[in-house]
Backbone atoms as SQL, in Angstrom:
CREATE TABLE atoms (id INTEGER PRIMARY KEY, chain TEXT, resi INTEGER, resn TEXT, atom TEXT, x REAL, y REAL, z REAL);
INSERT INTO atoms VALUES
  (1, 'A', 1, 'UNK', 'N', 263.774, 12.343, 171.496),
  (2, 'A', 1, 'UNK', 'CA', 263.175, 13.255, 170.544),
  (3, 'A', 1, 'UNK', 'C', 263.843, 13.075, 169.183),
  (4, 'A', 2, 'UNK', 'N', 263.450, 13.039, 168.160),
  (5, 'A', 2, 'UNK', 'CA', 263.464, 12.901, 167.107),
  (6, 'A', 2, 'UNK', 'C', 263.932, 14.382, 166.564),
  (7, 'A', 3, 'UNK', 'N', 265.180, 14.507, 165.894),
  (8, 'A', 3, 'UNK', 'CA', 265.865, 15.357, 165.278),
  (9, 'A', 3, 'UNK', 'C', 264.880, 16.162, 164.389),
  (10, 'A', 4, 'UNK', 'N', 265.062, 17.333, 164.219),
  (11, 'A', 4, 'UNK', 'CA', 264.542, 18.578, 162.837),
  (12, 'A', 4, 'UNK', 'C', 264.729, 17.909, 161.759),
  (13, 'A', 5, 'UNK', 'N', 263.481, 17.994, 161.144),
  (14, 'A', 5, 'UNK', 'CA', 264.039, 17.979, 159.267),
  (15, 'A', 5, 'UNK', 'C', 264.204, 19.422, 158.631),
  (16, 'A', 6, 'UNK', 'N', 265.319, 19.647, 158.039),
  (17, 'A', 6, 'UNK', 'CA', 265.794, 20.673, 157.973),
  (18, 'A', 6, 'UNK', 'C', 265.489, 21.022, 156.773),
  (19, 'A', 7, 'UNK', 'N', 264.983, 19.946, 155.706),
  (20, 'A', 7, 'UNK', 'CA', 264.060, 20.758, 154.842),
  (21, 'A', 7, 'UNK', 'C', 262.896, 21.064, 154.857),
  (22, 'A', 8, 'UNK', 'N', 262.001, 20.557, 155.428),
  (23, 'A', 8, 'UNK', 'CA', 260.722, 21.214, 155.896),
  (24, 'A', 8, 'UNK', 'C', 260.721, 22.005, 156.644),
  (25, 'A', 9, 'UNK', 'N', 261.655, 22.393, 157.311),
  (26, 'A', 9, 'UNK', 'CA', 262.165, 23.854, 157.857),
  (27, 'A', 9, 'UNK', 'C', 262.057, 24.755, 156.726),
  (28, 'A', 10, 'UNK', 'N', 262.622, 24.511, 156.177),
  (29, 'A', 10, 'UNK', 'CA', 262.815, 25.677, 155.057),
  (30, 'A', 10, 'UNK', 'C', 262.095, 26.345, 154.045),
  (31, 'A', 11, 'UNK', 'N', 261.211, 25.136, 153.988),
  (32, 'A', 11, 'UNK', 'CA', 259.783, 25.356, 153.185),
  (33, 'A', 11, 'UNK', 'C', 259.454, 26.664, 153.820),
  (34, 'A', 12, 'UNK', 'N', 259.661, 27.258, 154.838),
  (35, 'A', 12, 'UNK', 'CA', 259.023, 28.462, 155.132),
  (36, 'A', 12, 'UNK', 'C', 260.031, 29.443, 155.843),
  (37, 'A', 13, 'UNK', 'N', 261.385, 29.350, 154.987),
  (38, 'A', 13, 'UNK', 'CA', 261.865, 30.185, 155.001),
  (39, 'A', 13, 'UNK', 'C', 262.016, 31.715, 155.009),
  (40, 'A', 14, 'UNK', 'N', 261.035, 32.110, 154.059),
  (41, 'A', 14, 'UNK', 'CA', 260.582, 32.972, 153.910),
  (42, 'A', 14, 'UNK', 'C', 259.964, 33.800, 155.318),
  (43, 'A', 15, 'UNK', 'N', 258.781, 33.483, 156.077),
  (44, 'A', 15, 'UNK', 'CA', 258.414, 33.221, 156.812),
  (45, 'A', 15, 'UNK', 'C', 258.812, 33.513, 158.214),
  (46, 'A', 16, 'UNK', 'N', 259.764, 32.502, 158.519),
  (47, 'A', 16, 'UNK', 'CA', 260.631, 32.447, 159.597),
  (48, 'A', 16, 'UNK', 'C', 261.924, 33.472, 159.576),
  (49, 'A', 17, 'UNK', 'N', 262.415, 33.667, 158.389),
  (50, 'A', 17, 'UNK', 'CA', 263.720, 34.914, 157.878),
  (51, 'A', 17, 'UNK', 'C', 263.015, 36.057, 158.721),
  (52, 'A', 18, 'UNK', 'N', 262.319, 36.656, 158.090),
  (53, 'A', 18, 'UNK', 'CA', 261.798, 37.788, 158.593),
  (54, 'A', 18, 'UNK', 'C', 262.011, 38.877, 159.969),
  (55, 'A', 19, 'UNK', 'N', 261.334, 37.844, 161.346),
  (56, 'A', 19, 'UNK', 'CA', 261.374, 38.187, 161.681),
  (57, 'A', 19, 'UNK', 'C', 262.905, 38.676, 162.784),
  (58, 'A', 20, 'UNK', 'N', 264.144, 37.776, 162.183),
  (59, 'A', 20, 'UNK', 'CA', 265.259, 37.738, 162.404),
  (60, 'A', 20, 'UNK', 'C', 265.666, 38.947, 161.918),
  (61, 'A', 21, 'UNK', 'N', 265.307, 39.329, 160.558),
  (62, 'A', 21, 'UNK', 'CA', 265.735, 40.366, 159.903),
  (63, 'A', 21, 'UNK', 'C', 265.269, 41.668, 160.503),
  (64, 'A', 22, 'UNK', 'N', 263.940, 41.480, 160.963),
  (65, 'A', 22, 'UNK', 'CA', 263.281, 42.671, 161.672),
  (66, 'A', 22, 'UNK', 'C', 264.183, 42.846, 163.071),
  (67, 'A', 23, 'UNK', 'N', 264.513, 41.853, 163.714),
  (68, 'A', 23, 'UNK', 'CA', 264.992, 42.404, 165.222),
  (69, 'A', 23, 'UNK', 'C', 266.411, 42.869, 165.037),
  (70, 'A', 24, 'UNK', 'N', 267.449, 42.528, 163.759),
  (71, 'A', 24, 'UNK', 'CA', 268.415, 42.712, 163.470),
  (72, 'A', 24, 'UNK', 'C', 268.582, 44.203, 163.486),
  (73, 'A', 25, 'UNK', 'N', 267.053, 44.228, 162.217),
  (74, 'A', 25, 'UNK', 'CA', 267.492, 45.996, 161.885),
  (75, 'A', 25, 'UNK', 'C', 267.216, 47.294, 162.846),
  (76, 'A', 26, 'UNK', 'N', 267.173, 46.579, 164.368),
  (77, 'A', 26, 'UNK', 'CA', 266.321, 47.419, 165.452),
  (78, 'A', 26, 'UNK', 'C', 267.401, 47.590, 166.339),
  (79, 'A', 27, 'UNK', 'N', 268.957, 46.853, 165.956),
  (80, 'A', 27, 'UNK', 'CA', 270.120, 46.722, 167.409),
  (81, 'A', 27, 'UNK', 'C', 270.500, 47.764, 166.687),
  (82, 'A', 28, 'UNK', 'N', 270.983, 48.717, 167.681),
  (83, 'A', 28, 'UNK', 'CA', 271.721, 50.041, 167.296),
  (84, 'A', 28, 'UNK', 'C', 273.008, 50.245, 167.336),
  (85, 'A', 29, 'UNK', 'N', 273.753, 51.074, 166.633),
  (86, 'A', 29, 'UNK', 'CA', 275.634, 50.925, 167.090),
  (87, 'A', 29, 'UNK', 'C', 275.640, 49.654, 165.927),
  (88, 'A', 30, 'UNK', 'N', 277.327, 50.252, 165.832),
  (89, 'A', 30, 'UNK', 'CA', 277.601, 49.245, 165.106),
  (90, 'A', 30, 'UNK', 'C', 279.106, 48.189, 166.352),
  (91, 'A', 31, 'UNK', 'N', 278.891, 48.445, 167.208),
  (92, 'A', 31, 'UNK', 'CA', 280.199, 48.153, 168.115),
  (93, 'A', 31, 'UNK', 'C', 279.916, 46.692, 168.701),
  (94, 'A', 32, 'UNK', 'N', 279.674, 45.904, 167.580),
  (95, 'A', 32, 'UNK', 'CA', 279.121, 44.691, 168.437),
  (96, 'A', 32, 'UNK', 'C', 280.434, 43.517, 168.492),
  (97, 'A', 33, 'UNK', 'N', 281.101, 42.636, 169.236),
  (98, 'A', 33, 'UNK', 'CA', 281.916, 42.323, 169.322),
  (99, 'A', 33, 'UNK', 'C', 281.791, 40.775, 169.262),
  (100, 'A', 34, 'UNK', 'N', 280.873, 40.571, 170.122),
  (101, 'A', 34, 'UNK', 'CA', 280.681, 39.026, 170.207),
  (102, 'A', 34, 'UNK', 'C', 279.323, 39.145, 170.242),
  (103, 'A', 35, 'UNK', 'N', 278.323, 37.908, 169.663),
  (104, 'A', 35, 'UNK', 'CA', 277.149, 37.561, 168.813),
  (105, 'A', 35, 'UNK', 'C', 276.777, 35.913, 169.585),
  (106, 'A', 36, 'UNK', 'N', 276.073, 36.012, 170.183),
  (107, 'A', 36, 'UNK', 'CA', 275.187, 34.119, 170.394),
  (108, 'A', 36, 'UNK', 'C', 274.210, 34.193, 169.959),
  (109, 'A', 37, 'UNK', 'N', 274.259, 33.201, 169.071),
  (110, 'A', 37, 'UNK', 'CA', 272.459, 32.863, 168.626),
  (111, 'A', 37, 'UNK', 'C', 272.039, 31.492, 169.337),
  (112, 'A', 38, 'UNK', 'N', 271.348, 31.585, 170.364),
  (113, 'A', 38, 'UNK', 'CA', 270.573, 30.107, 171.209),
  (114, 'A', 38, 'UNK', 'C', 269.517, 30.065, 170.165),
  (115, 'A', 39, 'UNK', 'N', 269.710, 28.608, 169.983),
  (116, 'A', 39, 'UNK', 'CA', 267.718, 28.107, 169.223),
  (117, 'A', 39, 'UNK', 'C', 268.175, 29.067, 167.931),
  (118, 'A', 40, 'UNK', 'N', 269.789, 28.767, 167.232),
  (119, 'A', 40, 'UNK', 'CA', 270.368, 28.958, 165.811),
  (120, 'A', 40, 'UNK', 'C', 269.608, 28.533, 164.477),
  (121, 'A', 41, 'UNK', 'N', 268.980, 26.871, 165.342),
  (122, 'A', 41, 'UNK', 'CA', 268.461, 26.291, 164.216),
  (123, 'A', 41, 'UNK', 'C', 269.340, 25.930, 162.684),
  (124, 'A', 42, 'UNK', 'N', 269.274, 26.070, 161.289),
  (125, 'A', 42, 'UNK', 'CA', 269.752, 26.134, 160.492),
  (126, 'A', 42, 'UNK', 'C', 270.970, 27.350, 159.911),
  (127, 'A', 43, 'UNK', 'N', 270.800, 28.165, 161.015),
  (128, 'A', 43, 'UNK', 'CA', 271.934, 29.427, 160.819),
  (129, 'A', 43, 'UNK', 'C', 270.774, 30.428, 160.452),
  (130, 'A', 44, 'UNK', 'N', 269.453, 30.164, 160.013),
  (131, 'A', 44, 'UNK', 'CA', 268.680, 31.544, 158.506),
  (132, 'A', 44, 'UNK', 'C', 268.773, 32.233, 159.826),
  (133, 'A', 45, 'UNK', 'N', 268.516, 32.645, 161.012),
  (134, 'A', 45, 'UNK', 'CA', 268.767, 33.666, 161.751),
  (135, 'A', 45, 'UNK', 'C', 269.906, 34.224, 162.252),
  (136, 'A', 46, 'UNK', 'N', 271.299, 33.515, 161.837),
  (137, 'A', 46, 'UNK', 'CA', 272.284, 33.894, 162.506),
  (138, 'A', 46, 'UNK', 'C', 272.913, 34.526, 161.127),
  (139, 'A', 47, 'UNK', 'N', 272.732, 34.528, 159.711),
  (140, 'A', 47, 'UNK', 'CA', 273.160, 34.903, 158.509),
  (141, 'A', 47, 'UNK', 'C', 272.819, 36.714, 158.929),
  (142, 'A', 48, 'UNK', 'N', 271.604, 37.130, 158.776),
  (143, 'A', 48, 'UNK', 'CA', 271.232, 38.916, 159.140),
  (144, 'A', 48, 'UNK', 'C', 271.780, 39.108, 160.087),
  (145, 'A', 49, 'UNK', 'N', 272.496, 38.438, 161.268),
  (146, 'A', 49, 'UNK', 'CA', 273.551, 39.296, 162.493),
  (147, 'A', 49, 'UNK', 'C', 274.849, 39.101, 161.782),
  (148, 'A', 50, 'UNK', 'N', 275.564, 38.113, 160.992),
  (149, 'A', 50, 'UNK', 'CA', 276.571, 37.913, 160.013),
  (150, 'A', 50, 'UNK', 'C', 276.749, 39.359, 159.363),
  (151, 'A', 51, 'UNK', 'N', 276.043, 39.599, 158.254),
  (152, 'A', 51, 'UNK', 'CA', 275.740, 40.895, 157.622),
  (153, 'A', 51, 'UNK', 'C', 275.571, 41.914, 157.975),
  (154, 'A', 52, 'UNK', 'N', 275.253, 42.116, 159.619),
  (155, 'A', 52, 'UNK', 'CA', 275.016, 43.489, 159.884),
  (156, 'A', 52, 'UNK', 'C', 275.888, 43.489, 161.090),
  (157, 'A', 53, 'UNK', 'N', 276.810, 42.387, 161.124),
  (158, 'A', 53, 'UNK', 'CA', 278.120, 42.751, 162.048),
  (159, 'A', 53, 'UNK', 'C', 278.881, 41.741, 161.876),
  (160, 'A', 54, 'UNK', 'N', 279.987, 42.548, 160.071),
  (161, 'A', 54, 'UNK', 'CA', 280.303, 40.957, 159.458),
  (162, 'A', 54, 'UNK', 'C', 281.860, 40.975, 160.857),
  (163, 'A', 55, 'UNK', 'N', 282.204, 42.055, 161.543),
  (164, 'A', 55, 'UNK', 'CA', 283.555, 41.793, 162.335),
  (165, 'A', 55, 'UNK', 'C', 283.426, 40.990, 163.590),
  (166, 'A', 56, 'UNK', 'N', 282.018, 40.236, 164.206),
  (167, 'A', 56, 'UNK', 'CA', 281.936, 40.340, 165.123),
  (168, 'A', 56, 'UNK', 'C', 282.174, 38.394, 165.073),
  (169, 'A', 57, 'UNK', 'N', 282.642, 38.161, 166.236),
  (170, 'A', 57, 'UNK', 'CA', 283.056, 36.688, 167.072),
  (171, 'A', 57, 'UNK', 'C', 281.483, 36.104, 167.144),
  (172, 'A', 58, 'UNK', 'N', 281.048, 35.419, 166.224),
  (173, 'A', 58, 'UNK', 'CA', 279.126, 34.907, 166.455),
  (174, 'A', 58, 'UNK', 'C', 279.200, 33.424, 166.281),
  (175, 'A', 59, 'UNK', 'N', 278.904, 32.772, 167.670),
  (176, 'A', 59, 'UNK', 'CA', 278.216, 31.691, 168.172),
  (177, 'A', 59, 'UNK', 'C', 277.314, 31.234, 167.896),
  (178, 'A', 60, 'UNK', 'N', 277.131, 30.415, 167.304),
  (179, 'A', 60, 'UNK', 'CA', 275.234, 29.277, 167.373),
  (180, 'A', 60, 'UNK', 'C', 275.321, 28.435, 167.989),
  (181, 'A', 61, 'UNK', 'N', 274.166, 28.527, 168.925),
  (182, 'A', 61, 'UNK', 'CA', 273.638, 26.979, 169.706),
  (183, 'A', 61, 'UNK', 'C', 272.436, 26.586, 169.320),
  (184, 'A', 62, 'UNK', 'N', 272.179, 25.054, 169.533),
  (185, 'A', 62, 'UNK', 'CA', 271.065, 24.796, 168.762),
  (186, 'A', 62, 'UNK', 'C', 271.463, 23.378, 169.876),
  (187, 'A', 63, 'UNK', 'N', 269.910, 22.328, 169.733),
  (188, 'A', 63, 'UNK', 'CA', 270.311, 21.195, 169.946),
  (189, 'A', 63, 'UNK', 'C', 269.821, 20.465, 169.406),
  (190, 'A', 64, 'UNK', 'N', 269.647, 20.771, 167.966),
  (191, 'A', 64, 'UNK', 'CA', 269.474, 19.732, 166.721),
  (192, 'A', 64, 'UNK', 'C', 270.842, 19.723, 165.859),
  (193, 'A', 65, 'UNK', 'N', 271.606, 18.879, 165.892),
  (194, 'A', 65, 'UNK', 'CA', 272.584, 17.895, 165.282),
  (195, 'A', 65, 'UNK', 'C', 272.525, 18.454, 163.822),
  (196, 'A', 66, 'UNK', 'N', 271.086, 17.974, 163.357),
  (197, 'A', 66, 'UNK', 'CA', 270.825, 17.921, 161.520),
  (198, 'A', 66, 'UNK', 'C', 270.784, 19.637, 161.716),
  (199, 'A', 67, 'UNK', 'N', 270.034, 20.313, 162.422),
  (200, 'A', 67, 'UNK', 'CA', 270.268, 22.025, 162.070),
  (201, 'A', 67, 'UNK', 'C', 271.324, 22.658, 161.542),
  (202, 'A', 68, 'UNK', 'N', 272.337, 22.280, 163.201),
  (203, 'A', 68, 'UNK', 'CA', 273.732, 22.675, 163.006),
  (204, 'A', 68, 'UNK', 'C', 274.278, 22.704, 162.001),
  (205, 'A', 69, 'UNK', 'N', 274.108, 21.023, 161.130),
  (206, 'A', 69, 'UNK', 'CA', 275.217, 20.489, 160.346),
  (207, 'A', 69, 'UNK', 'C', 274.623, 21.656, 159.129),
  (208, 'A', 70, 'UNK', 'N', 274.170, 21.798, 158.825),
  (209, 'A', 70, 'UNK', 'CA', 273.615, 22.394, 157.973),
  (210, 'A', 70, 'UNK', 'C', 273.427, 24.165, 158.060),
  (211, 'A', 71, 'UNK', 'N', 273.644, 24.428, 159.215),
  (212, 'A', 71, 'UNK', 'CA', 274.035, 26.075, 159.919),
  (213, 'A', 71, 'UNK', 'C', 275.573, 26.005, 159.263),
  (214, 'A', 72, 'UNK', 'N', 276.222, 24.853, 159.956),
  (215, 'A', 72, 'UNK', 'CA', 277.937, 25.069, 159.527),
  (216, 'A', 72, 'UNK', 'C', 278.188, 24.829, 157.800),
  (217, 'A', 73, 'UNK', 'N', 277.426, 24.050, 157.112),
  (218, 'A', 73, 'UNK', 'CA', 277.721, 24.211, 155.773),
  (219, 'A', 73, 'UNK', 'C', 277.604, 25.331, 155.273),
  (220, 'A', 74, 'UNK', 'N', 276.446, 26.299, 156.009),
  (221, 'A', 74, 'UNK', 'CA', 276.164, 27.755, 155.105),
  (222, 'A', 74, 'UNK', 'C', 276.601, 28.512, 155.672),
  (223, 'A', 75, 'UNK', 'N', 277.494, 28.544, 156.732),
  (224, 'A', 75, 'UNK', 'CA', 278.212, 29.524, 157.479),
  (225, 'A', 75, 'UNK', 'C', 279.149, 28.808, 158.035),
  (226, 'A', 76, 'UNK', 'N', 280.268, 28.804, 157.539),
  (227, 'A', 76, 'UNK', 'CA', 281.565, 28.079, 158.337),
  (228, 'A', 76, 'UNK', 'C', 282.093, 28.838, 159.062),
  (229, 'A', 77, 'UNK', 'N', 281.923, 30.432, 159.081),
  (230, 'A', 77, 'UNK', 'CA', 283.092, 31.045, 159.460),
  (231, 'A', 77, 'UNK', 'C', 282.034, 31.023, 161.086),
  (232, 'A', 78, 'UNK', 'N', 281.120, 31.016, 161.404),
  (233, 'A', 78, 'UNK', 'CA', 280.562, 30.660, 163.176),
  (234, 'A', 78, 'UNK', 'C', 281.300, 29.902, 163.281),
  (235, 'A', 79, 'UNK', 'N', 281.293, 29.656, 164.695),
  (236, 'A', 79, 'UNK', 'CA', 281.548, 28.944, 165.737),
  (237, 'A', 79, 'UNK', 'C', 280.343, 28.264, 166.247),
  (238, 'A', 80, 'UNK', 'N', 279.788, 26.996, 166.016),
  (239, 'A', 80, 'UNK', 'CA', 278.772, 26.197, 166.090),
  (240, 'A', 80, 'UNK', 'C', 278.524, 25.248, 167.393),
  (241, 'A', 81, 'UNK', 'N', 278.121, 24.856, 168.318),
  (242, 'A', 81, 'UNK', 'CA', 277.493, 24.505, 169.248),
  (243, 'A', 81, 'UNK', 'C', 276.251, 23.799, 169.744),
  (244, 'A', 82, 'UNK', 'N', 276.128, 22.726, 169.908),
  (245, 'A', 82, 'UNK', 'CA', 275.364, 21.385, 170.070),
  (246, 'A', 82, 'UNK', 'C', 275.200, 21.551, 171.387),
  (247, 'A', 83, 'UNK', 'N', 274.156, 22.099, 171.733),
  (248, 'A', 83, 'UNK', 'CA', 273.587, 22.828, 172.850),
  (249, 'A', 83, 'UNK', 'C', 272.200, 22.900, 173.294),
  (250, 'A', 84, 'UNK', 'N', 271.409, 21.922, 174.493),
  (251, 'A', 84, 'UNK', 'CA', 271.012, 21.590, 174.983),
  (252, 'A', 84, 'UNK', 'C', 270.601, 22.735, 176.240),
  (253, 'A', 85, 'UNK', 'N', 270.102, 23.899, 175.538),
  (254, 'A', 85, 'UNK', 'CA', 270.659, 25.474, 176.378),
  (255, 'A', 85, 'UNK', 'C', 269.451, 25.310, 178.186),
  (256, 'A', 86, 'UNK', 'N', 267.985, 24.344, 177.903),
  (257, 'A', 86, 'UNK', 'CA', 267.767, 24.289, 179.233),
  (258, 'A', 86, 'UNK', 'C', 268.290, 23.372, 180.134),
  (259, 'A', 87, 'UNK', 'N', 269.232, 22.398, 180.015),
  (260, 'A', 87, 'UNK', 'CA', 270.217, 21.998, 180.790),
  (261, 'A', 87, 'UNK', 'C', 271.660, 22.091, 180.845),
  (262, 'A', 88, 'UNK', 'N', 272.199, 23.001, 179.780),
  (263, 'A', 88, 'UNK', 'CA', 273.391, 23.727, 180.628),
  (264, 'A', 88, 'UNK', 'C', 274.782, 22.581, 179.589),
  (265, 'A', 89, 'UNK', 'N', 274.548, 21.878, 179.226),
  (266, 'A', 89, 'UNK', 'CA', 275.116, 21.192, 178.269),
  (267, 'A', 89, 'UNK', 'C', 275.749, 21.782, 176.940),
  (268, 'A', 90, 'UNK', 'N', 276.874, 21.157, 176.655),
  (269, 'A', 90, 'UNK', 'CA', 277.351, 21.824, 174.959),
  (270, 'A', 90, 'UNK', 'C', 278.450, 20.771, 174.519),
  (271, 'A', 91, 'UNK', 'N', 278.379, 20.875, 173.318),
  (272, 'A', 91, 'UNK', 'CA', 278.955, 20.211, 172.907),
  (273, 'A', 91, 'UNK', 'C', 279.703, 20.689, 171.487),
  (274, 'A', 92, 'UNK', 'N', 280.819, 21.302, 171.137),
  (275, 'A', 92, 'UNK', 'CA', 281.289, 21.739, 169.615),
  (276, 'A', 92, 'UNK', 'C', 280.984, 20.992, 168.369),
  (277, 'A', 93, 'UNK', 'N', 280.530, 21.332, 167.584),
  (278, 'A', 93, 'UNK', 'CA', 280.082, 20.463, 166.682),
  (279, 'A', 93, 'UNK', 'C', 281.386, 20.693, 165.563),
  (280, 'A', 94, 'UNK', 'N', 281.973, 19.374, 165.575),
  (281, 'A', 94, 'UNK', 'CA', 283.595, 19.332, 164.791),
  (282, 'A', 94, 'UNK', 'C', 283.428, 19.614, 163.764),
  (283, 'A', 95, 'UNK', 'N', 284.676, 20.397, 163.063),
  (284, 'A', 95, 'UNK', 'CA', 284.590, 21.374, 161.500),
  (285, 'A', 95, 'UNK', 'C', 284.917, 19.562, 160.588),
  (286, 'A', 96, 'UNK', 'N', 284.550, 19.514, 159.744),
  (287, 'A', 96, 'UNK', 'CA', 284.394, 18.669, 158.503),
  (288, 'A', 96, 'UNK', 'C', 286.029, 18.011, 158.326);
């Protein structure tokens, strides 16, 4: 399979933000401790759980390579993951 282009992703940023932002503003409590985002993609969904639980330990998995790299440029402080989530596979995707 042929990797994401991660700017034509974005072209519809707008779009795709949203509904991240909508399920964000629906978790209740603020006591959240640890955070996984499976299917992270570029991070734009893991940024609104960032912000609305900047204390919490948050994970991305993804198993696009080009996503990640580009999740970890706009969010270094995750913990990033090259993750293959329907076979059980992972892989850390190394800090720069």
């Amino acid at each position: 399979m042929e990797d994401w282009n991660v700017e034509l992703y974005h072209r519809f940023e707008k779009e795709r933000l949203q509904h991240s932002v909508d399920l964000v503003n629906r978790i209740e409590g603020d006591a959240v401790k640890k955070i996984i985002d499976i299917g992270c993609g570029s991070g734009m969904s893991t940024r609104p759980l960032q912000n609305r639980f900047p204390t919490a330990a948050i994970t991305g998995a993804d198993y696009s390579l080009a996503m990640l790299k580009q999740a970890q440029e706009t969010l270094p402080d995750v913990t990033w993951f090259q993750r293959d989530c329907s076979r059980g596979r992972r892989e850390a995707l190394r800090s720069k």
